[in-house]
N, C-alpha and C positions, 0 to 999 in steps of 0.2 A: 583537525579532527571533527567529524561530523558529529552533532550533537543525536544520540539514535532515539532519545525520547520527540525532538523534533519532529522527525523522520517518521517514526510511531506514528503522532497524531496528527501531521497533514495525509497519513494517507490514509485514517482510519476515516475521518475529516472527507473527504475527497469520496470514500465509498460510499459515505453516506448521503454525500449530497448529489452523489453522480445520479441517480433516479433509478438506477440500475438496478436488478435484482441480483444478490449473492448467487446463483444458480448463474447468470449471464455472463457474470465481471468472470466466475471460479472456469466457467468453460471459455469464453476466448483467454485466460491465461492459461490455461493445461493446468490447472492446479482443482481438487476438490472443493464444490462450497461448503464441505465439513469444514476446512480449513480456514473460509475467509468467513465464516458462522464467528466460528472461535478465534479469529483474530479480531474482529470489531466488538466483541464482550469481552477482551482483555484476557482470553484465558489461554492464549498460547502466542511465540512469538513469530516471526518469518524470518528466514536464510534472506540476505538479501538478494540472492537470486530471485526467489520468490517475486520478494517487494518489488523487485525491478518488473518483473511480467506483471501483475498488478497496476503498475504506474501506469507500463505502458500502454492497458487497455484504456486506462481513465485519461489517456489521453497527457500522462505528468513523463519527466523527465527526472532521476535520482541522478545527481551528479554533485561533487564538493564544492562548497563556493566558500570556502575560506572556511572562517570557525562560525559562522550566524547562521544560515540553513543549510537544510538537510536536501530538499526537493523543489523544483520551479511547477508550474503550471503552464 
């Protein structure tokens, strides 16, 4: 089982340190940066479809590796 608080904050982790702007990371995933706003302030959460277009712009990979992470780099 993927632990999803894990999962949470490497990727919350990952936006913040990508250099990127919410407006850059929210249009190469097709998603709103309403969305990735209020996902890095903890105030809503992501479909893992989502998270997966997200990863893949920061360059991560969400995949199960047993029961300890959630996401590789």
């Amino acid at each position: 089982m993927v632990d999803s608080v894990e999962l949470v904050d490497a990727l919350k982790r990952a936006i913040i340190d990508s250099g990127l702007t919410h407006y850059r990371i929210a249009k190469d995933a097709g998603v709103t940066p309403d969305a990735i706003d209020r996902f890095v302030r903890g105030e809503r959460d992501l479909r893992l479809e989502t998270a997966g277009k997200i990863a893949a712009v920061l360059g991560m990979t969400l995949k199960p590796r047993g029961r300890k992470s959630a996401c590789q780099t």
